[in-house]
N, C-alpha and C positions, 0 to 999 in steps of 0.2 A: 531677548534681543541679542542677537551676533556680535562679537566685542572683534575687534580690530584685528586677533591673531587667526580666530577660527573663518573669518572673513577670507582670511587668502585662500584659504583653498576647498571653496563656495564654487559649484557652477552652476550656471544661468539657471536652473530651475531651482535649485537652494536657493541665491541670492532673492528672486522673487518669491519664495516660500516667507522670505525672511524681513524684506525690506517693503514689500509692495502690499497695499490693503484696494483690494476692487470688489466690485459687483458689490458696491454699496448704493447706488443708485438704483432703485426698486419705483415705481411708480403705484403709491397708495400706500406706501410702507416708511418708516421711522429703520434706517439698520447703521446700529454702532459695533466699533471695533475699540476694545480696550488696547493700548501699548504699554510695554513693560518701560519702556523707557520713556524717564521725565511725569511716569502714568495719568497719559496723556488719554483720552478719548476722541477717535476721530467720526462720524456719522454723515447721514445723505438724510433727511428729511422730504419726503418727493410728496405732499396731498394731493389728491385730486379731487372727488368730490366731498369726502367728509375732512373735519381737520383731525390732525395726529397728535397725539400726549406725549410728550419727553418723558420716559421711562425712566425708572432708578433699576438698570441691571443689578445682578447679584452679585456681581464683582467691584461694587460701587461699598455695597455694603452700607447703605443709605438709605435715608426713609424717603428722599426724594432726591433726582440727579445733581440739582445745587448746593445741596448741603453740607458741603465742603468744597465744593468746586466753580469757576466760574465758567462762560462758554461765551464765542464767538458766533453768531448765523449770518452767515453770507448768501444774499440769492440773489442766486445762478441761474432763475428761469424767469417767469410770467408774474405778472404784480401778485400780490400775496402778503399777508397778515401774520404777525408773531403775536399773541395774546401771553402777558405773564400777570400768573395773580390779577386777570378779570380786566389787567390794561392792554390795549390792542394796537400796534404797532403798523404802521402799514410802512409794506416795504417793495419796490421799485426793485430792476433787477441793476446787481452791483450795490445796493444800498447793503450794509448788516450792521447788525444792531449785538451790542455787548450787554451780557447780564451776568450781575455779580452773585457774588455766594449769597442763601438766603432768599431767591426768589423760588415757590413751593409748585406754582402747578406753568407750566410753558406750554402753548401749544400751537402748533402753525397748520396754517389754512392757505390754497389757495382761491384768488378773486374769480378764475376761467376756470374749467376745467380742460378747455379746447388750449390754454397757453396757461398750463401749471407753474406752479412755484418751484423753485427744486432750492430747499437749504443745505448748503455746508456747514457742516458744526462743526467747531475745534473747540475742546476743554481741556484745562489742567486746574489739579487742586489751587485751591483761595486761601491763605490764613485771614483774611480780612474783608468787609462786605464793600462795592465800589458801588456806585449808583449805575443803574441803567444808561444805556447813550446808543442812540441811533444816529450813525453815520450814513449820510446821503452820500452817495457816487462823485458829485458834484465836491464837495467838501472833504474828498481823503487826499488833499495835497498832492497834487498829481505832482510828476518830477520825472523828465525828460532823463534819458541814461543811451550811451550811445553811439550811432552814428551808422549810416545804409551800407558806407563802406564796407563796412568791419560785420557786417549782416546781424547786429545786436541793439538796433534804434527799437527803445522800448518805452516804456510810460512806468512809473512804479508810483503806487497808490497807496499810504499808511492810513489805516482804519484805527487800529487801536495799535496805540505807543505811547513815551512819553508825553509827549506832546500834543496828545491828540484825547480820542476815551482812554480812560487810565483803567488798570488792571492790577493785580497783584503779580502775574508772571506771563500772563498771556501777550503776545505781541501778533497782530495779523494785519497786512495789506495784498495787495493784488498786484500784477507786474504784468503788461499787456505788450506784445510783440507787435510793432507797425508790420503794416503787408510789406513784402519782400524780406522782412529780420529773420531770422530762426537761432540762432542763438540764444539763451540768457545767463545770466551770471558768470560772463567768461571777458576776461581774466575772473578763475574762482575766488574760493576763501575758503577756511574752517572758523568757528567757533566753538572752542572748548569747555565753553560757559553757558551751553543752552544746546539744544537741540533744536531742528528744522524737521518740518513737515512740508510739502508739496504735493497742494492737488492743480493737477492740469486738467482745462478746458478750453472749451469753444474751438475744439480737434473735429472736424469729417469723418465722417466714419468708417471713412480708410486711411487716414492720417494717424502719424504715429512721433512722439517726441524720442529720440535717444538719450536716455536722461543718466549722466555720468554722476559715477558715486566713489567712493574708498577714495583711501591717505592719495597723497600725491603722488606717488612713489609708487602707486599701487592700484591704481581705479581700473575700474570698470563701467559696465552698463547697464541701464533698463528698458526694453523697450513700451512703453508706456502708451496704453487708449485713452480715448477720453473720459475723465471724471476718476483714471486712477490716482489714485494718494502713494507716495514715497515717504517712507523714515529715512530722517537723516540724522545720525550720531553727530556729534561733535567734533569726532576724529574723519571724520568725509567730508569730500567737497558735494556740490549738490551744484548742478550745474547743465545743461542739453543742447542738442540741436537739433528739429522739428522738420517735417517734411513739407509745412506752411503754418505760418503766421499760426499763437495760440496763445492763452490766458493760463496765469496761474496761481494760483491763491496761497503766497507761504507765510507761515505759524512756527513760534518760535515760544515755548517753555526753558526756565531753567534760572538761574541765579543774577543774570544781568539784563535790565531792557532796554539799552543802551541801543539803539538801532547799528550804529557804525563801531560800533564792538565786535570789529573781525578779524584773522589773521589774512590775511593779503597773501596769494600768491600770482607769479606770472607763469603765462604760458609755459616757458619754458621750465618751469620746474618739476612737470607735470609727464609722467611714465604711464 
């Protein structure tokens, strides 16, 4: 992972060499990407007509993917079924379900094959086992952010937090852009105490987010399809503006799960 000095002087196909993880959405395929930072795992679980096994990669160096790590599945497509250890979960889209460290065999299926499932996973290491917990769409606290004005009236959705399924360092909700918004998370932040992930969706398949990243003082850009994933360090803000209304799913590893554990910046401080 790029550290904040060799960042400066990145151009656009460095920086997405470096910052951006795609074409993990595969249909009838399981494809994960290990991160060096926070070693975080991010994946695309897409079934169609058979269901798919959660792998323990070789960089896991585990006799099964949970076995030190806990994970998030978010779905992002057609009703669809997470089975862990023989119990079957059924999941609606926007519903995901949390599984702690310690669950041996995972596998998702989905109910169509005409309107598949499509899971997002996000994982970081467990020291501790947390119970299962299936968050329904309905029940991740929605919370209005905003305003049409300002083009950033959005919905933001906590799945697992303090407050909500609990985790050892995982934190994930969904942050949905009302039609006419394209903005999110502006005015930015940093956080020096965790790292952010961002996967954008529910993009046309000519639609594109501009998704701003580095110090304040110092940003740049990604231009982003749908279903690609962004790393965000600690030391960057993470923040975009879209060429129509889009969904986004951010994940947060690292020392605090303090939800409003941010440094605050304003527009104007921003180069």
């Amino acid at each position: 992972m790029t550290d904040s000095v060799r960042y400066s002087g990145m151009n656009a196909r460095e920086l997405r060499a470096s910052f951006l993880v795609d074409a993990l959405c595969a249909p009838g395929e399981i494809r994960l990407a290990y991160i060096e930072l926070d070693r975080a795992v991010v994946g695309m679980a897409a079934p169609i007509a058979a269901p798919l096994a959660l792998p323990a990669p070789s960089a896991l160096r585990a006799n099964y993917f949970l076995e030190r790590r806990e994970l998030g599945a978010l779905n992002i497509g057609g009703q669809g079924t997470v089975v862990v250890d023989e119990k079957p979960f059924q999941l609606s889209n926007l519903d995901c379900l949390y599984l702690g460290r310690g669950n041996r065999k995972v596998e998702f299926a989905s109910a169509d094959a005409a309107d598949p499932a499509v899971f997002y996973l996000l994982s970081y290491p467990a020291h501790a086992e947390h119970p299962l917990a299936l968050v329904r769409k309905e029940d991740a606290k929605p919370t209005e952010l905003g305003s049409p004005e300002n083009a950033n009236h959005r919905m933001v959705c906590k799945y697992i937090h303090m407050q909500g399924a609990r985790s050892c360092q995982l934190v994930m909700g969904v942050t949905h852009l009302r039609e006419g918004s394209v903005w999110n998370t502006m005015p930015p932040h940093t956080h020096m105490r965790r790292s952010e992930i961002y996967m954008y969706f529910n993009l046309g398949e000519k639609d594109r987010v501009f998704h701003l990243m580095g110090p304040p003082d110092d940003t740049r850009h990604l231009i982003i399809a749908n279903r690609d994933i962004v790393v965000s360090p600690g030391w960057s803000i993470h923040a975009g503006a879209g060429t129509h209304a889009y969904s986004f799913c951010w994940g947060m590893g690292g020392e605090n799960q303090d939800y409003s554990d941010m440094d605050p910046l304003a527009i104007g401080d921003l180069l």
